[in-house]
C-alpha positions, 0 to 999 in steps of 0.5 A: 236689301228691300225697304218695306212700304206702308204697313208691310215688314219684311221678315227673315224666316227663323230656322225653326219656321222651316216647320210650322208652329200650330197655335189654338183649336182651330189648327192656325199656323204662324212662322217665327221670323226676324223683322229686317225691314218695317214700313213707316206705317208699323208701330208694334215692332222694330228691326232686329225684333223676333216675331211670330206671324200668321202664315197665311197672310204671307208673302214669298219673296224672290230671295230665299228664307224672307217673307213680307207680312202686313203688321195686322198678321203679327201674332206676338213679340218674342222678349228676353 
């Protein structure tokens, strides 16, 4: 497993990411993802929490289904 660094948090993309959420007027997309990896730097989430970030900030990484977002691309926290 990757360590995330910094302000980076490395996510595994939800099933439901395999088709863009668009949110507000001006047509943004975001993903759904699961947070596996904070840096030292994020304070807003923690690992295991469900999360919705703006896709255009994120990062593919060489294994499938994970992304590396910084945490000001963070839009929302899901809550039970």
């Amino acid at each position: 497993m990757l360590k995330a660094i910094s302000d980076r948090i490395i996510v595994s993309l939800c099933e439901s990411a395999q088709s863009s959420l668009i949110i507000t007027d001006d047509k943004a997309y975001c993903h759904e993802g699961i947070v596996r990896s904070v840096g030292p730097l994020v304070n807003s989430v923690k690992i295991g929490d469900r999360i919705v970030f703006h896709v255009f900030d994120e990062l593919p990484l060489p294994q499938d289904k994970l992304a590396v977002i910084r945490e000001k691309s963070l839009l929302g926290i899901y809550t039970d």
